[in-house]
VOKEFI-75927 format. One record per atom (N, C-alpha, C): residue number from 1; residue in one letter; atom name; x, y, z. Coordinates in steps of 0.05 Angstrom, whole numbers, always signed. Atoms other than C-alpha are relative to their C-alpha. Layout:
N
(NUM; 'A'; 'CA'; (X; Y; Z))
...
This chain:
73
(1; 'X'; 'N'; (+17; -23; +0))
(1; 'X'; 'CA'; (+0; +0; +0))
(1; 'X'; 'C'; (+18; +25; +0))
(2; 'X'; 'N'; (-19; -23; +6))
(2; 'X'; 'CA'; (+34; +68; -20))
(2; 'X'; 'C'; (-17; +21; +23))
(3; 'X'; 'N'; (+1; -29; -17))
(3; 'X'; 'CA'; (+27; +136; +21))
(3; 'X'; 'C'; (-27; -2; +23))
(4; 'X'; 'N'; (+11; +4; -27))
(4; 'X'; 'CA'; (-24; +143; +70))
(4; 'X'; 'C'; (-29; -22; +0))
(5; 'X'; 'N'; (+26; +10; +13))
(5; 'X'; 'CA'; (-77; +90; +44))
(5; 'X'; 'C'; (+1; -33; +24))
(6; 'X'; 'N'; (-1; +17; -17))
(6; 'X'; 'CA'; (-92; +31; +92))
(6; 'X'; 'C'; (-24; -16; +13))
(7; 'X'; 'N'; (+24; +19; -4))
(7; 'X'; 'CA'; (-136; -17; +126))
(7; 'X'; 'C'; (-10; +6; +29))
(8; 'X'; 'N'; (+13; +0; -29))
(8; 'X'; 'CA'; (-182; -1; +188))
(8; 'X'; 'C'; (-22; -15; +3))
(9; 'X'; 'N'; (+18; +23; -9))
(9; 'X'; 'CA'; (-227; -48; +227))
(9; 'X'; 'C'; (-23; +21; +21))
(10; 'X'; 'N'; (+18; -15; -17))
(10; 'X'; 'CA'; (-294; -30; +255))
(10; 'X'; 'C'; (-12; -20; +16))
(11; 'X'; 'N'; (+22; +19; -1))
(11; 'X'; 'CA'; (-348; -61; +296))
(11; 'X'; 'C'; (-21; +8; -14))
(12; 'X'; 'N'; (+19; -3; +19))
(12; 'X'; 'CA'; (-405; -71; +251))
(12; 'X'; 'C'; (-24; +11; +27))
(13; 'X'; 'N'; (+20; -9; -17))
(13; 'X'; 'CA'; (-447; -59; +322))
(13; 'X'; 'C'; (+0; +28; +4))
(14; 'X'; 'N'; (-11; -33; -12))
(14; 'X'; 'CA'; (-416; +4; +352))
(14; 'X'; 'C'; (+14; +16; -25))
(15; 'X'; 'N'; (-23; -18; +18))
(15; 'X'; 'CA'; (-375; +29; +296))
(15; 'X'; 'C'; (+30; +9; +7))
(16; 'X'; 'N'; (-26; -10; -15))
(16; 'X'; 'CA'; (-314; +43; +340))
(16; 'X'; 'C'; (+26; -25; -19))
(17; 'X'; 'N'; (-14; +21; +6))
(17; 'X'; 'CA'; (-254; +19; +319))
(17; 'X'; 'C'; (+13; -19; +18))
(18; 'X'; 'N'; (-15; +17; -17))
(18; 'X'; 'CA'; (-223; -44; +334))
(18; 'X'; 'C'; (+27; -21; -7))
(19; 'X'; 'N'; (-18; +10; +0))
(19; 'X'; 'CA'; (-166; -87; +338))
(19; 'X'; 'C'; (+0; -21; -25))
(20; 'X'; 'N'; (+9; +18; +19))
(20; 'X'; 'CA'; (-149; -133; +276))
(20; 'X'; 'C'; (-2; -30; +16))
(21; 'X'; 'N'; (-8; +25; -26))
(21; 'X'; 'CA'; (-143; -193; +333))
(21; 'X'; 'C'; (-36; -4; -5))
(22; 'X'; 'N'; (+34; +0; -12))
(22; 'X'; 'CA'; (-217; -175; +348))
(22; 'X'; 'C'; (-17; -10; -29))
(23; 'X'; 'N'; (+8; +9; +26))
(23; 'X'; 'CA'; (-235; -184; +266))
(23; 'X'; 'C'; (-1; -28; -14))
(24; 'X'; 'N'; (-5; +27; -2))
(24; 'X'; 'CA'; (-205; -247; +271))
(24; 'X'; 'C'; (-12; -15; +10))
(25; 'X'; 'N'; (+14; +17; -16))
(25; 'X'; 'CA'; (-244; -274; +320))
(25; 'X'; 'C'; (-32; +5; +2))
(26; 'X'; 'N'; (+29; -1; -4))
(26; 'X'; 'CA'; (-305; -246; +306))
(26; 'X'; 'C'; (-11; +14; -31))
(27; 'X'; 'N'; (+3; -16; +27))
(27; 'X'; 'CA'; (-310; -231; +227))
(27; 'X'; 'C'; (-28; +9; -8))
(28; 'X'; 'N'; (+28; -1; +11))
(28; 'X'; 'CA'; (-386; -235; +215))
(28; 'X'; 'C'; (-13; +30; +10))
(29; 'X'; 'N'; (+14; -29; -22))
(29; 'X'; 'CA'; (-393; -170; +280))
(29; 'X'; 'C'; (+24; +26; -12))
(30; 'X'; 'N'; (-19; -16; +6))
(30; 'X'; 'CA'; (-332; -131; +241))
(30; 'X'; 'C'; (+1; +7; -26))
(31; 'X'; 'N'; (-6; -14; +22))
(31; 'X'; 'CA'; (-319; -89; +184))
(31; 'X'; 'C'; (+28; +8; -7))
(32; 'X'; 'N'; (-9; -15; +6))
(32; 'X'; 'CA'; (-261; -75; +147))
(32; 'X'; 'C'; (-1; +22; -18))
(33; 'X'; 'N'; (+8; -20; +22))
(33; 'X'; 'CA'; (-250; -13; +101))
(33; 'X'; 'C'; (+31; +8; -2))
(34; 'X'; 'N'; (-20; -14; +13))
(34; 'X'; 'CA'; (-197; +7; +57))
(34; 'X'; 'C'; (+3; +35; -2))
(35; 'X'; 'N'; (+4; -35; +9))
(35; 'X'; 'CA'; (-182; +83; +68))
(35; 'X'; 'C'; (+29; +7; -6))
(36; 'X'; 'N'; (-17; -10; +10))
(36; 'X'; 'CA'; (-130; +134; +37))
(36; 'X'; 'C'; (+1; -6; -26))
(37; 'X'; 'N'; (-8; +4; +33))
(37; 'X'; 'CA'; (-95; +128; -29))
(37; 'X'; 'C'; (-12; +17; -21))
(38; 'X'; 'N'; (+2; -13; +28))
(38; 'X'; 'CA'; (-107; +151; -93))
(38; 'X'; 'C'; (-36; +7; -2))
(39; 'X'; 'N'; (+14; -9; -3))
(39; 'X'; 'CA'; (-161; +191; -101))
(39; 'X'; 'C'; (-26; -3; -23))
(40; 'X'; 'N'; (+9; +8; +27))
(40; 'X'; 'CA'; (-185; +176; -169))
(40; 'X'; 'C'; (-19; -19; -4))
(41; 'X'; 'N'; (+4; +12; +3))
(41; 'X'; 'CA'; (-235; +138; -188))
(41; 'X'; 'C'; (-1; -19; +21))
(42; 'X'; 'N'; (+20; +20; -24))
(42; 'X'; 'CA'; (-289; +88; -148))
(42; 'X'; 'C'; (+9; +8; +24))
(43; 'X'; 'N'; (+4; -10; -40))
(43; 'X'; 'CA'; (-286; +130; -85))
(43; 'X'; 'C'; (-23; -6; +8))
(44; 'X'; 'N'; (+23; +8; -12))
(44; 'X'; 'CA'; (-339; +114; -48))
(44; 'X'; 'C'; (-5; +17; +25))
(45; 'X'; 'N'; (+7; -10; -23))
(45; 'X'; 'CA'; (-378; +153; +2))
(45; 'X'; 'C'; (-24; -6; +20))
(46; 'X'; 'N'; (+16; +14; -25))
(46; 'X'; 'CA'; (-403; +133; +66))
(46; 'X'; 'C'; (-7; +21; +27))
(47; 'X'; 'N'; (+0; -21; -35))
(47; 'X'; 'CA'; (-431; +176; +130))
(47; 'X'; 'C'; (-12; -13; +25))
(48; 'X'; 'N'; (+1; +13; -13))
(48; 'X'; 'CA'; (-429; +165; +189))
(48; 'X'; 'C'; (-6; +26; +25))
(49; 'X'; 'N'; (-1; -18; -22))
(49; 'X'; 'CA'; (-452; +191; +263))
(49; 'X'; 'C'; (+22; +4; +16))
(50; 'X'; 'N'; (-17; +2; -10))
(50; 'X'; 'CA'; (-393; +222; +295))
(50; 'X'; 'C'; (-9; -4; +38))
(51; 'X'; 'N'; (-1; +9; -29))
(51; 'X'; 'CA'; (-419; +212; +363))
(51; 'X'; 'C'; (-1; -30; +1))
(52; 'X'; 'N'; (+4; +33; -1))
(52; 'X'; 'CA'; (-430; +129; +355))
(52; 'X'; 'C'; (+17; -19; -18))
(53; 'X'; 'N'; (-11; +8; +20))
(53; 'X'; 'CA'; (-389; +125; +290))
(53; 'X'; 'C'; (-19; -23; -26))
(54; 'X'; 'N'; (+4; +21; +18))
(54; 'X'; 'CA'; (-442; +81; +262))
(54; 'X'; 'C'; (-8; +15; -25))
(55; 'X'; 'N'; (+8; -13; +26))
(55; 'X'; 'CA'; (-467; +89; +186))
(55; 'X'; 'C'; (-26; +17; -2))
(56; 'X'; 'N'; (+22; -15; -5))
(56; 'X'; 'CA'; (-520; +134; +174))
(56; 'X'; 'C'; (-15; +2; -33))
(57; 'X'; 'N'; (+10; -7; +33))
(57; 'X'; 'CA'; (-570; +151; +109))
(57; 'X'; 'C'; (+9; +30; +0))
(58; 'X'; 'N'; (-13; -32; +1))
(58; 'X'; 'CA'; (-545; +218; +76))
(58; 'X'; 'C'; (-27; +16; +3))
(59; 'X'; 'N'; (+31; -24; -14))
(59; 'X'; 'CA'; (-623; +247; +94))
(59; 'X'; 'C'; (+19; +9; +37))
(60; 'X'; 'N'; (-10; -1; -32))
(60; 'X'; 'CA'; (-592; +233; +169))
(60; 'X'; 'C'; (+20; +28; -1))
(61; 'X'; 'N'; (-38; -25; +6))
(61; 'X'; 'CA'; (-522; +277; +141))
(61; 'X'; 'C'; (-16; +27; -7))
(62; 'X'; 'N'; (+10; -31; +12))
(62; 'X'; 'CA'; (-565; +330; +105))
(62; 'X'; 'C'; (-20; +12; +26))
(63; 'X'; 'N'; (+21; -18; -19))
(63; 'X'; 'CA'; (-617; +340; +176))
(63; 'X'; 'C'; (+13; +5; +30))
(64; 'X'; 'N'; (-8; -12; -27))
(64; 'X'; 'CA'; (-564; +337; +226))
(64; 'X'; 'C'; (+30; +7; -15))
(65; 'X'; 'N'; (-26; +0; +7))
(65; 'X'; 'CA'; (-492; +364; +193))
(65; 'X'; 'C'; (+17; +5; +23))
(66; 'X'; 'N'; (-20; -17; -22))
(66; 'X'; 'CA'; (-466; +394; +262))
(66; 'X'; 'C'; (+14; -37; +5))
(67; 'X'; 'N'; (-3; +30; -15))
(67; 'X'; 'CA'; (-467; +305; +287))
(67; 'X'; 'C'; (+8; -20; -11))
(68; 'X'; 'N'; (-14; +25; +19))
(68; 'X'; 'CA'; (-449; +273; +219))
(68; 'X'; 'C'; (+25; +3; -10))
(69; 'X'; 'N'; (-28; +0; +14))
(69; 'X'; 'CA'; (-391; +260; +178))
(69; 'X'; 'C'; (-6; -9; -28))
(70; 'X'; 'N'; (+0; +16; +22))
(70; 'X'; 'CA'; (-386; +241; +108))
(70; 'X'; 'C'; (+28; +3; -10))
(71; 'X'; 'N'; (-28; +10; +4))
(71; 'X'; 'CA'; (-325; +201; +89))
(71; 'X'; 'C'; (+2; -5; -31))
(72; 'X'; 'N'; (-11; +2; +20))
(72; 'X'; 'CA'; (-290; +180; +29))
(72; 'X'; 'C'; (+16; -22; +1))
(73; 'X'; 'N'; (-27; +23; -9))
(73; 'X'; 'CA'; (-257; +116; +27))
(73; 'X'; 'C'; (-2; -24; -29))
């Protein structure tokens, strides 16, 4: 993987991140996601509540913006 592009693990419950140990042992309750890198082409965007981290619909992003996030990964 080149420059800042990389692999983070979630829980699919909480959204917090977690350990790849924890992914291992529990793949079906975990998410990974490829973030960083090249910017180009098939980005994908995902939002999320920054207070819980979990995913959100972008109605959720467009009626609360102070509480969401929308990512890029």
């Amino acid at each position: 993987m080149a420059g800042n592009e990389h692999d983070v693990n979630r829980s699919a419950r909480t959204g917090k991140f977690v350990k790849e140990s924890t992914t291992e042992r529990d793949p079906k309750g975990t998410t990974t996601e490829h973030v960083g890198g090249d910017k180009s082409g098939g980005e994908q965007e995902v939002n999320r509540s920054t207070s819980t981290g979990k995913f959100v619909k972008e109605t959720t992003t467009e009626l609360h913006p102070a509480t969401t996030e929308t990512q890029h990964i």
